[in-house]
DRENTI-679889 format. One record per residue (C-alpha): residue in one letter; x negated, y negated, z; residue number from 1. Coordinates in steps of 0.2 Angstrom, whole numbers, plus 5000, padded with zeros to 4 digits. Layout:
@type->a; X->X; Y->Y; Z->Z; seq->NUM
...
REM end
This chain:
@type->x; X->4833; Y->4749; Z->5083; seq->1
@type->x; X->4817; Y->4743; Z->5091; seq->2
@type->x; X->4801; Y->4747; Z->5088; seq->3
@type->x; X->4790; Y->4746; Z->5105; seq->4
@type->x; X->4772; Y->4743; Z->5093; seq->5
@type->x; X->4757; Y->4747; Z->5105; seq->6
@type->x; X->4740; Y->4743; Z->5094; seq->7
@type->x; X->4728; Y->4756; Z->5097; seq->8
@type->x; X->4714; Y->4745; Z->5098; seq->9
@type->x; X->4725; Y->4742; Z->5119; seq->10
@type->x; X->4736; Y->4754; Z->5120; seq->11
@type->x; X->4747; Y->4752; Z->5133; seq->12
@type->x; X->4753; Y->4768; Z->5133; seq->13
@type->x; X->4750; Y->4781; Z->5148; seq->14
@type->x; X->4737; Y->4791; Z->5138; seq->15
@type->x; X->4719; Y->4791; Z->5142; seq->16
@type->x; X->4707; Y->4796; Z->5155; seq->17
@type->x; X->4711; Y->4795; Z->5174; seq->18
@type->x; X->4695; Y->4797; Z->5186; seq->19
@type->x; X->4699; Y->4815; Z->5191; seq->20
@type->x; X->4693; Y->4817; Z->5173; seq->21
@type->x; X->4676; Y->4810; Z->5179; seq->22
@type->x; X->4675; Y->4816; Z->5196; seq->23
@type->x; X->4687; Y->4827; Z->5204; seq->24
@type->x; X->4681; Y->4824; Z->5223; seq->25
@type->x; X->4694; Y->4828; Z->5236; seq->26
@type->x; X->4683; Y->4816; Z->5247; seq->27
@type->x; X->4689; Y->4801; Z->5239; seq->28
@type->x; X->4705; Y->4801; Z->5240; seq->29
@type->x; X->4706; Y->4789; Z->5255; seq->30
@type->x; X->4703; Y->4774; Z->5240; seq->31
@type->x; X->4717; Y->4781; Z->5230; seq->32
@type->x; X->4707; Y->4788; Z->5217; seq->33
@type->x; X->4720; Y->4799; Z->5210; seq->34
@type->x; X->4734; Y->4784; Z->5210; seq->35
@type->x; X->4728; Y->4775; Z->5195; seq->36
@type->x; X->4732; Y->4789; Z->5184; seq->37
@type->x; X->4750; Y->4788; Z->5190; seq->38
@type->x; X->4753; Y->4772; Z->5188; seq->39
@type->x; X->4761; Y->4765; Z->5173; seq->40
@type->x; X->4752; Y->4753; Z->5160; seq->41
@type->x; X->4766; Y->4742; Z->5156; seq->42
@type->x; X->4773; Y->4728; Z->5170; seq->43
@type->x; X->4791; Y->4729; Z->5171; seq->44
@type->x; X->4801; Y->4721; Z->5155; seq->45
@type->x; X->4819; Y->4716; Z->5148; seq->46
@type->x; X->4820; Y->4725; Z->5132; seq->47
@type->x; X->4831; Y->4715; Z->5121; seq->48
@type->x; X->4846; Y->4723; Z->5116; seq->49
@type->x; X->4844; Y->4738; Z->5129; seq->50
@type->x; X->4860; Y->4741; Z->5137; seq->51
@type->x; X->4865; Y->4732; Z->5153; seq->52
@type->x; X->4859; Y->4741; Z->5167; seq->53
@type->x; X->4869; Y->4751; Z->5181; seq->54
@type->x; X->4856; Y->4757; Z->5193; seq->55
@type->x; X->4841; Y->4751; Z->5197; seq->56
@type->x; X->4833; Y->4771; Z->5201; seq->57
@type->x; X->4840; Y->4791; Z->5197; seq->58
@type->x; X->4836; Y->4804; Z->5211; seq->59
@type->x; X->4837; Y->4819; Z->5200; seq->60
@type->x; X->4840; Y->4837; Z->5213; seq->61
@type->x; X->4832; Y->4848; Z->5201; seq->62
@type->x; X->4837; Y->4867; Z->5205; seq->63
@type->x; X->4823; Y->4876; Z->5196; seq->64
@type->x; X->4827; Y->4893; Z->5190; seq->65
@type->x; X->4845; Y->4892; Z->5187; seq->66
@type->x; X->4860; Y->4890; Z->5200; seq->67
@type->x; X->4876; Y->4903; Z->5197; seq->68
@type->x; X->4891; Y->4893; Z->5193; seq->69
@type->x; X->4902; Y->4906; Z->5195; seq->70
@type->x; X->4896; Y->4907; Z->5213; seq->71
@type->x; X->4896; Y->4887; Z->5218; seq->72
@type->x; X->4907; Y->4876; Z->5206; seq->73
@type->x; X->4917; Y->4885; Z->5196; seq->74
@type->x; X->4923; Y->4901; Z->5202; seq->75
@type->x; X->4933; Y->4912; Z->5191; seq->76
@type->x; X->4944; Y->4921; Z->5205; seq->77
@type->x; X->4956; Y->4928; Z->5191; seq->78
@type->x; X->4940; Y->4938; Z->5183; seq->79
@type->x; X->4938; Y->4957; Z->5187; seq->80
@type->x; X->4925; Y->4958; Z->5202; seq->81
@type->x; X->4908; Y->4960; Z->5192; seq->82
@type->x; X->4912; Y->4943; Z->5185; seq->83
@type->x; X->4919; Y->4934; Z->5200; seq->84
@type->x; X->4905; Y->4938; Z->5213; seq->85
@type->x; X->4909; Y->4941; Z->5230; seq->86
@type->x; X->4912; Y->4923; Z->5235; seq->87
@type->x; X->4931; Y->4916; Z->5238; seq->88
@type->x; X->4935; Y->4899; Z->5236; seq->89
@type->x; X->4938; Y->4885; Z->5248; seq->90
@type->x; X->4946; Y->4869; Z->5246; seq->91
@type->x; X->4936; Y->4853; Z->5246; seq->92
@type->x; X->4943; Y->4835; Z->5249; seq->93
@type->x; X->4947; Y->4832; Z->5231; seq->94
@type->x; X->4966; Y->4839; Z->5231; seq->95
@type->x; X->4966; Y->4855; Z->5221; seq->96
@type->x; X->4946; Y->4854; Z->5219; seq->97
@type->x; X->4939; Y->4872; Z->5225; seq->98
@type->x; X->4923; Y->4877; Z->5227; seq->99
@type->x; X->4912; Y->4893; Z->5234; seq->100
@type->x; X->4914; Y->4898; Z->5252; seq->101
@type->x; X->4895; Y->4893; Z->5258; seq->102
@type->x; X->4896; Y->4875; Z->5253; seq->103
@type->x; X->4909; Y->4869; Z->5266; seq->104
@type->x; X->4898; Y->4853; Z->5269; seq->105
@type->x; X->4897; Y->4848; Z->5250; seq->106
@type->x; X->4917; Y->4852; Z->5250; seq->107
@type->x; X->4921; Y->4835; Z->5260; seq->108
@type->x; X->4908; Y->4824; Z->5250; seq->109
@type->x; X->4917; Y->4831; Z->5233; seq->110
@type->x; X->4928; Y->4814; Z->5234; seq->111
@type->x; X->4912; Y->4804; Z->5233; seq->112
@type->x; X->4905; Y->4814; Z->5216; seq->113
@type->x; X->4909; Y->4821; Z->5199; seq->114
@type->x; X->4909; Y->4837; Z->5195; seq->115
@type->x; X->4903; Y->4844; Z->5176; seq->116
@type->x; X->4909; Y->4861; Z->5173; seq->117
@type->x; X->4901; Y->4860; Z->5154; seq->118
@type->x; X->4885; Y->4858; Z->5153; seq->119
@type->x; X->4878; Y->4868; Z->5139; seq->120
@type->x; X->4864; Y->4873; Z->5127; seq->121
@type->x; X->4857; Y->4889; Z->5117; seq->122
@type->x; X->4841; Y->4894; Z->5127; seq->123
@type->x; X->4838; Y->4904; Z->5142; seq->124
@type->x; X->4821; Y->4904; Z->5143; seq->125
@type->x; X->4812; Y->4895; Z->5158; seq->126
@type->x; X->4799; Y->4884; Z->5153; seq->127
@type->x; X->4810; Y->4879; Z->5136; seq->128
@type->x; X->4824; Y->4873; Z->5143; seq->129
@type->x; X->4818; Y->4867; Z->5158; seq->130
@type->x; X->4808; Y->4855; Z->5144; seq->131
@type->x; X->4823; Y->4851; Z->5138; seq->132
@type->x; X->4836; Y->4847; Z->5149; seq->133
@type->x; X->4822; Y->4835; Z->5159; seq->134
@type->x; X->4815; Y->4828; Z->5142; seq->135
@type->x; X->4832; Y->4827; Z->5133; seq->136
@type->x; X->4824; Y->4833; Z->5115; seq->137
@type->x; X->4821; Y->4851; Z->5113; seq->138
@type->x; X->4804; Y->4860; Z->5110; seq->139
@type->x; X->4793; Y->4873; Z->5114; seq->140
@type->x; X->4790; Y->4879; Z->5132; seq->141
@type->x; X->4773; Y->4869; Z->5132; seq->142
@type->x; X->4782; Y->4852; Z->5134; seq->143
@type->x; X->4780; Y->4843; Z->5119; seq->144
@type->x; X->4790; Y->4829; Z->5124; seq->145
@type->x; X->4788; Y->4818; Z->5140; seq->146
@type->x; X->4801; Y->4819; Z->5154; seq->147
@type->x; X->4815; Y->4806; Z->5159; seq->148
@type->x; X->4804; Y->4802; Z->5174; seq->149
@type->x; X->4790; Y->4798; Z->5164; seq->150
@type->x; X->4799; Y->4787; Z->5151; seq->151
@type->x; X->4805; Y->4778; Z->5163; seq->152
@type->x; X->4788; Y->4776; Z->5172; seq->153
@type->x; X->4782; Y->4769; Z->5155; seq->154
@type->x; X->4796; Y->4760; Z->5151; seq->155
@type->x; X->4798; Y->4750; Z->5168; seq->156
@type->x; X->4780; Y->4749; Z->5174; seq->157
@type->x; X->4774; Y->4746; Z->5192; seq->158
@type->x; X->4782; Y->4732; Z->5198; seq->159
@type->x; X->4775; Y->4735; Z->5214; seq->160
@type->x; X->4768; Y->4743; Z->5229; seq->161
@type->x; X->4775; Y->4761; Z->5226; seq->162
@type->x; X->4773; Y->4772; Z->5211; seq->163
@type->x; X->4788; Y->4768; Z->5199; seq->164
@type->x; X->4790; Y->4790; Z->5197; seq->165
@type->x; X->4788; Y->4802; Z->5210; seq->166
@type->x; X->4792; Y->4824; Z->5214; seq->167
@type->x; X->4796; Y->4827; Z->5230; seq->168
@type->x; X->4786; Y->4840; Z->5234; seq->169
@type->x; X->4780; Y->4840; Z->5216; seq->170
@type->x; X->4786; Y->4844; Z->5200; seq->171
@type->x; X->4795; Y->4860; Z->5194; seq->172
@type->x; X->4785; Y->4875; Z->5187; seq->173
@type->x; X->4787; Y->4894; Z->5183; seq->174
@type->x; X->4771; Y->4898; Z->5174; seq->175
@type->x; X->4763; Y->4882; Z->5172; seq->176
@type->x; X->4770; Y->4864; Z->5177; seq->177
@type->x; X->4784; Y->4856; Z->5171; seq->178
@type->x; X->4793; Y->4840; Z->5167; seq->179
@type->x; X->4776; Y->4832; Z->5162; seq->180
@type->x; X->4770; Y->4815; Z->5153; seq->181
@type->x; X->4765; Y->4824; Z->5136; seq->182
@type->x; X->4758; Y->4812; Z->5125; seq->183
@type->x; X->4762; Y->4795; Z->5136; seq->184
@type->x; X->4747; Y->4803; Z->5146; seq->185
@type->x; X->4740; Y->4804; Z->5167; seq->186
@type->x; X->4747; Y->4787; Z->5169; seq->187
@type->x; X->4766; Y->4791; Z->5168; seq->188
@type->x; X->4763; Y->4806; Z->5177; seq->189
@type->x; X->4776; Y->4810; Z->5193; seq->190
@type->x; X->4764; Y->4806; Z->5209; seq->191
@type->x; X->4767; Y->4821; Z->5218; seq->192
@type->x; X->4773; Y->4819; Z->5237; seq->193
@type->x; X->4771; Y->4835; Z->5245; seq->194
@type->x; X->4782; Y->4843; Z->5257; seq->195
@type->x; X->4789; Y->4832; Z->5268; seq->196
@type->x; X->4795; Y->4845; Z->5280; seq->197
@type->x; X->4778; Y->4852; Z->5286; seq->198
@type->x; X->4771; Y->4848; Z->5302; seq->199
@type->x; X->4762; Y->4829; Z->5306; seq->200
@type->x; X->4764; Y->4827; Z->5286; seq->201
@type->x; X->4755; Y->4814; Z->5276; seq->202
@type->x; X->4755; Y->4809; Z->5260; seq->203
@type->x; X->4736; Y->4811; Z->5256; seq->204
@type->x; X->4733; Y->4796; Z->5245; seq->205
@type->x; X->4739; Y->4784; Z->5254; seq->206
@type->x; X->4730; Y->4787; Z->5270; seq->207
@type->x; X->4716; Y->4777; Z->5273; seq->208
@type->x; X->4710; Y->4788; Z->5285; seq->209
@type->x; X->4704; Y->4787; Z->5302; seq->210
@type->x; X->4689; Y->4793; Z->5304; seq->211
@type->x; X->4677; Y->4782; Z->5291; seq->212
@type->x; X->4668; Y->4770; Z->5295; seq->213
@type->x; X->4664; Y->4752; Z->5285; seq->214
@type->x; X->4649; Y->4759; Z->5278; seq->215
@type->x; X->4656; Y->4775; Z->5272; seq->216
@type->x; X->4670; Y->4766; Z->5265; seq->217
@type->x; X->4660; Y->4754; Z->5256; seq->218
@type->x; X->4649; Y->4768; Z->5249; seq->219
@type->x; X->4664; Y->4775; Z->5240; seq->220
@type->x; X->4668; Y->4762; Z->5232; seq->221
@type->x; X->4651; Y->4759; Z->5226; seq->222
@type->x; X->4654; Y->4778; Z->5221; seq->223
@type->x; X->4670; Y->4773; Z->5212; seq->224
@type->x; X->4664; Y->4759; Z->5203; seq->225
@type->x; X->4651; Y->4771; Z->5198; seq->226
@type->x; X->4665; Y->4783; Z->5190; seq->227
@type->x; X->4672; Y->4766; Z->5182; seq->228
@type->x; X->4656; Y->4762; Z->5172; seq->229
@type->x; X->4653; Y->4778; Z->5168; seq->230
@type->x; X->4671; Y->4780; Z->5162; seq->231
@type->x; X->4670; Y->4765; Z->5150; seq->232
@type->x; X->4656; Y->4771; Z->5143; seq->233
@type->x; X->4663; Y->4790; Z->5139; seq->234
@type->x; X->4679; Y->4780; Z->5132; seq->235
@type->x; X->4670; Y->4769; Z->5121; seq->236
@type->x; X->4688; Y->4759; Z->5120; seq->237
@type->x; X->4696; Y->4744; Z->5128; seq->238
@type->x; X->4709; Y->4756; Z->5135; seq->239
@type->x; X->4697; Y->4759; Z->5149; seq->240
@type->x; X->4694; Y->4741; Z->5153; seq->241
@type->x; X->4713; Y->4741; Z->5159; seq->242
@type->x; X->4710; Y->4751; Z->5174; seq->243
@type->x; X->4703; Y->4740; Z->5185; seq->244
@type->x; X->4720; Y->4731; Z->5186; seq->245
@type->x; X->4727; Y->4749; Z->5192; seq->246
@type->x; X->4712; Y->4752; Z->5205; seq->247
@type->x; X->4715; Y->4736; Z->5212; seq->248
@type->x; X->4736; Y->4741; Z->5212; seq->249
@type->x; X->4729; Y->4760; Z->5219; seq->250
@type->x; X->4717; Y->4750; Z->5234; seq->251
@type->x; X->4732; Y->4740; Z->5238; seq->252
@type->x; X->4746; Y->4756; Z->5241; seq->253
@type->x; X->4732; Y->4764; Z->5252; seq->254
@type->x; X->4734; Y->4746; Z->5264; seq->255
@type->x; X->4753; Y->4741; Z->5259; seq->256
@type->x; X->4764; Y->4742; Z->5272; seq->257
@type->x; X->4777; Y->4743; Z->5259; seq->258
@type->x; X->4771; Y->4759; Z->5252; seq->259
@type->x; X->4766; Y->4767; Z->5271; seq->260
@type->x; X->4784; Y->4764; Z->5275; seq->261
@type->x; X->4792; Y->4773; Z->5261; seq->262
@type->x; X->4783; Y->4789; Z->5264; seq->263
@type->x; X->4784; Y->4786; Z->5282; seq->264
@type->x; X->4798; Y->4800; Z->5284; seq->265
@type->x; X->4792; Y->4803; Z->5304; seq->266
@type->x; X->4802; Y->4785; Z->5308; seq->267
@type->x; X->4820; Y->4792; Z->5302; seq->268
@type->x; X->4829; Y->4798; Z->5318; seq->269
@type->x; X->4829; Y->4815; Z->5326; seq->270
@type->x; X->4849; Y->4814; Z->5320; seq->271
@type->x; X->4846; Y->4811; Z->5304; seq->272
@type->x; X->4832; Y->4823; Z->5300; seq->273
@type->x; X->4842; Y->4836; Z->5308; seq->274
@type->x; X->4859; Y->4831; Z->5296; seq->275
@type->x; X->4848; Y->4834; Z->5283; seq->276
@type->x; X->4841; Y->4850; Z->5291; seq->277
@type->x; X->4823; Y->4856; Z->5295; seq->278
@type->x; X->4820; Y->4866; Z->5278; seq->279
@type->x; X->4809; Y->4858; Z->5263; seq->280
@type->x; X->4823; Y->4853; Z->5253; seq->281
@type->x; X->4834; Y->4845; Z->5268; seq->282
@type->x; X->4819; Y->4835; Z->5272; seq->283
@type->x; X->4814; Y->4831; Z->5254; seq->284
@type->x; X->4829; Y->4824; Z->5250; seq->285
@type->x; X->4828; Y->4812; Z->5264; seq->286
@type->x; X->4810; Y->4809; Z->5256; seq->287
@type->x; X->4821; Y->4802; Z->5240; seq->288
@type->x; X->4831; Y->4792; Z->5249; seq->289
@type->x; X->4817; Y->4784; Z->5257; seq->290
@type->x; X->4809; Y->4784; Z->5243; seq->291
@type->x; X->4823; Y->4774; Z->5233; seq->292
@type->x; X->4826; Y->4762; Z->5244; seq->293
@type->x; X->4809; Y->4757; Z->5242; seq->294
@type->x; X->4810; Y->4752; Z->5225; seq->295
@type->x; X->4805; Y->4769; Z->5217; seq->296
@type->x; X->4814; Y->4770; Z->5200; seq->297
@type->x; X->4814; Y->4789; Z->5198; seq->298
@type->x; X->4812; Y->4802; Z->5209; seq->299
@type->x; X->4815; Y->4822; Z->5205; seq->300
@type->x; X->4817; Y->4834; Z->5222; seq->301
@type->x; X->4813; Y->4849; Z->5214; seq->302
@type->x; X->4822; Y->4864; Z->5223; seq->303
@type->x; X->4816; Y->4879; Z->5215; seq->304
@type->x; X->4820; Y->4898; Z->5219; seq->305
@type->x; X->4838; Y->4900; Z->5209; seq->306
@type->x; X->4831; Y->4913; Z->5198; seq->307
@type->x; X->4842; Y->4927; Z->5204; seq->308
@type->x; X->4838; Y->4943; Z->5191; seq->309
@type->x; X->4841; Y->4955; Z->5207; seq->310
@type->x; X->4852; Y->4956; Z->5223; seq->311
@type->x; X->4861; Y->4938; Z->5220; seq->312
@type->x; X->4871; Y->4938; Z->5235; seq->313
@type->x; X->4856; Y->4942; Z->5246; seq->314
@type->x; X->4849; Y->4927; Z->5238; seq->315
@type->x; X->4864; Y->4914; Z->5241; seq->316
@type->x; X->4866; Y->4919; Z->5256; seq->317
@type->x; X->4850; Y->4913; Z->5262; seq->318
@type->x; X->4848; Y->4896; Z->5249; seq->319
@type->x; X->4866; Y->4889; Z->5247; seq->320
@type->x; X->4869; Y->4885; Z->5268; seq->321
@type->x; X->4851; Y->4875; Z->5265; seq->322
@type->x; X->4857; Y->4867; Z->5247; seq->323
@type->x; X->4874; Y->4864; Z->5258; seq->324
@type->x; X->4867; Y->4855; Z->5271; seq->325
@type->x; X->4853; Y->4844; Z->5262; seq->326
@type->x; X->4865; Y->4838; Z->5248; seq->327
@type->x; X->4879; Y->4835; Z->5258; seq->328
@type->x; X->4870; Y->4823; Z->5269; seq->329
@type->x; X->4860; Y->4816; Z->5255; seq->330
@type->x; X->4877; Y->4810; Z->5245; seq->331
@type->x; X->4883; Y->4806; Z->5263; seq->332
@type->x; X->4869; Y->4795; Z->5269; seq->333
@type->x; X->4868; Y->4785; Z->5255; seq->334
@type->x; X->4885; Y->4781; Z->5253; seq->335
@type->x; X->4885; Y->4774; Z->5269; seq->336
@type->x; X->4868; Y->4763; Z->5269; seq->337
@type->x; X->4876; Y->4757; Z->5252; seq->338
@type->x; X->4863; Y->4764; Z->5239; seq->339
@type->x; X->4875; Y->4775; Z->5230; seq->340
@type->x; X->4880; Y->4755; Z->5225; seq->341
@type->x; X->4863; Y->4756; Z->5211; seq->342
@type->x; X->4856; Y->4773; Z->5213; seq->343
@type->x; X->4862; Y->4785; Z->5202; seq->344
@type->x; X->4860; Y->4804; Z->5208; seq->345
@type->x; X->4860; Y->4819; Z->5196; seq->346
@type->x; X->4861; Y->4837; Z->5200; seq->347
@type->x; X->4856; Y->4851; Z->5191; seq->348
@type->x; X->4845; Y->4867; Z->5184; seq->349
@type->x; X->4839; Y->4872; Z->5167; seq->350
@type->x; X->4854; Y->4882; Z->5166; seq->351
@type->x; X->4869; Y->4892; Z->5173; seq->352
@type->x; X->4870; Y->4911; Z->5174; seq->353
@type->x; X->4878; Y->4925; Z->5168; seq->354
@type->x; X->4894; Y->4931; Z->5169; seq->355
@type->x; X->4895; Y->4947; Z->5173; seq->356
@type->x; X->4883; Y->4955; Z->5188; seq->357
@type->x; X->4870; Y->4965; Z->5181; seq->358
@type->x; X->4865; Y->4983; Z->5188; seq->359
@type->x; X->4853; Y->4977; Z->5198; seq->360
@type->x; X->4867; Y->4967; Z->5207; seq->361
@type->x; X->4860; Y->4948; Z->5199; seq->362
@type->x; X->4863; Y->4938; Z->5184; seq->363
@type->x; X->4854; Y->4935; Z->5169; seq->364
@type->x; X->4849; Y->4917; Z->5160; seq->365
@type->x; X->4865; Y->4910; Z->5154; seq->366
@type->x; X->4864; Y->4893; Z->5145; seq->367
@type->x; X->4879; Y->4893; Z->5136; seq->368
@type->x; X->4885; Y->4888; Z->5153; seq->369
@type->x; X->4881; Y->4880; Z->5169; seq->370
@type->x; X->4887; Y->4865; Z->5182; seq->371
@type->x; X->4881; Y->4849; Z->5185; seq->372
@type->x; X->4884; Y->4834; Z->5198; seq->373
@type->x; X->4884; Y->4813; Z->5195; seq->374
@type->x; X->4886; Y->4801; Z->5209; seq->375
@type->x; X->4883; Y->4783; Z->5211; seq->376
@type->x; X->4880; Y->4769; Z->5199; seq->377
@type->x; X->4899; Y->4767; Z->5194; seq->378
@type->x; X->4901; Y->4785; Z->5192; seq->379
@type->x; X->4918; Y->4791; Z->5197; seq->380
@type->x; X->4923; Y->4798; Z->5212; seq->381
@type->x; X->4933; Y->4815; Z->5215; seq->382
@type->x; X->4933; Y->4820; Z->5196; seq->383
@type->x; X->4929; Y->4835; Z->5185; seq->384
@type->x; X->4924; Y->4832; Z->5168; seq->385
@type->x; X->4924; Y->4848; Z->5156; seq->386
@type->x; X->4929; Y->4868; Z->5159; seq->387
@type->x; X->4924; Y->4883; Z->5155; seq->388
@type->x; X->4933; Y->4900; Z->5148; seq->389
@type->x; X->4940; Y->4914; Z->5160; seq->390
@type->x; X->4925; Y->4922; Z->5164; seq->391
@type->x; X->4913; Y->4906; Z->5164; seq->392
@type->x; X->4904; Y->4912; Z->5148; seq->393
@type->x; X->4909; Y->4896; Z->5135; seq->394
@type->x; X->4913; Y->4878; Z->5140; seq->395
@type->x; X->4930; Y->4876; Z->5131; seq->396
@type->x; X->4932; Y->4858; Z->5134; seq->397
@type->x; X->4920; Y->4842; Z->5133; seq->398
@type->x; X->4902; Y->4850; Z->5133; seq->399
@type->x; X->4887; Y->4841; Z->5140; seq->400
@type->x; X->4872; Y->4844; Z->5130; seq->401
@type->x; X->4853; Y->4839; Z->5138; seq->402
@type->x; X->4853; Y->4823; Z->5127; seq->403
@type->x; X->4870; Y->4819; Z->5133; seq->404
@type->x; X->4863; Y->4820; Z->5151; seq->405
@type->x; X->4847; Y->4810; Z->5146; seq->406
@type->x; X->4856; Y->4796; Z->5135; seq->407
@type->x; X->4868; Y->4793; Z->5152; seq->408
@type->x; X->4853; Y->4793; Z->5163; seq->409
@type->x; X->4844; Y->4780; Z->5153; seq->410
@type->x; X->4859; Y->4769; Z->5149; seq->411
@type->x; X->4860; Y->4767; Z->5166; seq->412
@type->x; X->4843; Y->4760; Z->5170; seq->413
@type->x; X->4845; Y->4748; Z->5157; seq->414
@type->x; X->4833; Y->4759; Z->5143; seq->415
@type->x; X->4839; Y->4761; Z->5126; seq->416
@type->x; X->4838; Y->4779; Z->5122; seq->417
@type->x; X->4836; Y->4775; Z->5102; seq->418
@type->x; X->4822; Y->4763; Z->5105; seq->419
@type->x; X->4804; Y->4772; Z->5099; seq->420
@type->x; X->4789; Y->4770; Z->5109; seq->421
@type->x; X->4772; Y->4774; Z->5097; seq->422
@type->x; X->4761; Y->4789; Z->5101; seq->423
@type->x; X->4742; Y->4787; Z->5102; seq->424
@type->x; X->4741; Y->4794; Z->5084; seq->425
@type->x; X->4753; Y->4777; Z->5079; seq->426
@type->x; X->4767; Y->4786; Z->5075; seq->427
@type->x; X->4786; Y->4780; Z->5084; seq->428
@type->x; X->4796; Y->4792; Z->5089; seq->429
@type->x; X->4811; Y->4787; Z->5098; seq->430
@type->x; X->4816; Y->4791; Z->5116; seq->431
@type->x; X->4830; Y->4804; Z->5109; seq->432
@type->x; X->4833; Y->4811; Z->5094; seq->433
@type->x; X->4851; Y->4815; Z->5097; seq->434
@type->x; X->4865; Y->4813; Z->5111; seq->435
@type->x; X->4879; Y->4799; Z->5118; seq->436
@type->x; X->4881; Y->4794; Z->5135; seq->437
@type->x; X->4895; Y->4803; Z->5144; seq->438
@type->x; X->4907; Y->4789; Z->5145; seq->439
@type->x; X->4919; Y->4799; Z->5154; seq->440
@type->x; X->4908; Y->4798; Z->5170; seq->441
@type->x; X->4913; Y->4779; Z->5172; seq->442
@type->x; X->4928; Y->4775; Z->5163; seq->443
REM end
């Protein structure tokens, strides 16, 4: 096991102020201010006896709130009718594979996927085991431990022009946000992309902006180096003196061409962007192909809105033709521009739903339960690994635990999930606690 020792008198860890904690001035975000908190502190680093890597960056589709199974993946056409739902099944491309009526285009992109009918846990509460499942360890709904997206921020580093982790709009959130750094800190924080589907969109941090001049330019940096000083001075600690390594990285992804490109989603071709459909998840999940063919090592699309406690068919009917069409053309796309090569793609919600149809026509939290996808980066294609009882209550064969999902997901960037990174109060805790890779997916 290796021990990643970070002295505290120069932490490298994520922790510690960023300048919205000094001055939280919308106006100065033309200079990047709010980048240097998102990037991570350490450069990108073989660890020595990490396993070898399969992909070079996860795009996790993160479906907040909870997607039925029993009315996308794993229908259950033999159950009594308060079980089965009202959708029937249709074949997909995968010979004897069938799946639920509204997702015909994600039925002929089934033979370039695998399909997890067992994932499992024991919660059904939001914030909990959305923590969970994107942490891998278990805790309370407060997020005591940081995201995949953000261990992998701090375990990679910036190695270049674009943020190594990136939400697309931003990250998942019910009450409060979600899927956070916890005690890595601001600088292995997600940087947030917005919604790439709205009108003339922008990624605000990385416009220079056209309507200031040299003088007003160079007054805010004097303003910023202002922030710096002052900052050093609050912090009292070398940890500060680190940043101005990161404002020269955040000046440079204002100016890089490298970093305009990835988020310039208004060069894709009308036929693409209408493949993936003119909804905020189609074109978010163009955003993430962008985005990791940029260099971005982990990108979440969050595609919230599953939470179906009411009128459940009302719902579907209206979000799985979107989820349909987006997907589709996301596994589609990069399949054929070769990323699905080193990319591998992850998709899931907190949890699956419950079996029978309450009396208010939806269905409840159900983690006992729920489906998950894997493509890319040497995952097999056309496969279904585990299955669930009669009525989709218990998985019955090969469960898929969070850890399980997290283990795989860092195996394949390379990062051992037993190695221990130190907290700011000098005590190691290792990536996971629990969990095996699920070998099945490439063997």
């Amino acid at each position: 096991m290796l021990s990643v020792n970070l002295a505290p008198t120069r932490s490298r860890l994520c922790s510690g102020p960023s300048r919205r904690d000094f001055l939280r001035l919308g106006a100065l975000a033309p200079l990047g201010l709010s980048l240097p908190s998102l990037l991570a502190s350490d450069q990108a680093r073989a660890i020595a006896g990490a396993p070898a890597a399969r992909a070079k960056s996860v795009l996790l589709v993160y479906l907040g709130g909870g997607i039925s199974h029993h009315d996308t993946f794993d229908l259950k056409p033999d159950a009594v009718e308060q079980i089965r739902g009202k959708y029937k099944g249709i074949p997909t491309n995968v010979p004897g594979l069938h799946i639920g009526e509204l997702l015909p285009k994600i039925a002929q992109v089934m033979d370039r996927v695998t399909l997890v009918r067992s994932g499992t846990h024991e919660n059904d509460h939001h914030e909990t085991a959305s923590n969970w499942v994107l942490s891998g360890r278990f805790g309370s709904p407060f997020g005591d431990h940081p995201s995949m997206g953000a261990i992998v921020a701090h375990q990679t580093g910036f190695s270049g022009l674009v943020p190594p982790y990136v939400a697309v709009p931003k990250n998942p959130s019910f009450t409060w946000e979600l899927g956070k750094s916890a005690w890595l800190g601001g600088r292995c924080e997600s940087f947030k992309c917005g919604n790439p589907n709205e009108a003339d969109f922008k990624v605000r941090d990385l416009s220079a902006g056209t309507s200031q001049s040299p003088t007003s330019l160079e007054r805010r940096r004097s303003l910023l180096e202002a922030i710096d000083q002052l900052g050093a001075r609050v912090k009292g600690s070398d940890q500060v003196a680190t940043y101005d390594e990161f404002g020269q990285k955040a000046a440079a992804m204002v100016l890089a061409p490298q970093a305009q490109e990835a988020f310039a989603i208004d060069k894709e071709a009308a036929a693409t962007r209408d493949n993936y459909g003119h909804s905020e998840f189609g074109q978010s999940c163009l955003m993430a192909r962008r985005l990791v063919e940029n260099g971005v090592r982990f990108v979440t699309v969050n595609y919230s809105g599953w939470d179906h406690h009411a009128d459940i068919f009302k719902g579907l009917d209206q979000k799985l033709p979107e989820f349909d069409q987006g997907f589709s053309a996301l596994i589609r796309d990069m399949d054929q521009r070769g990323l699905l090569t080193d990319t591998l793609v992850v998709c899931m919600g907190e949890f699956g739903r419950t079996p029978k149809v309450n009396d208010k026509g939806g269905r409840d939290h159900w983690g006992r339960a729920g489906s998950l996808i894997f493509a890319g980066a040497g995952v097999r294609r056309g496969m279904v690994i585990g299955s669930t009882d009669k009525n989709g209550a218990f998985v019955t064969d090969r469960p898929v635990r969070p850890a399980d999902v997290a283990w795989t997901i860092y195996e394949a960037l390379g990062i051992d999930p037993a190695s221990e990174i130190v907290t700011p109060e000098g005590r190691p805790v290792s990536i996971l606690a629990e969990g095996a890779s699920v070998q099945e997916l490439f063997s």
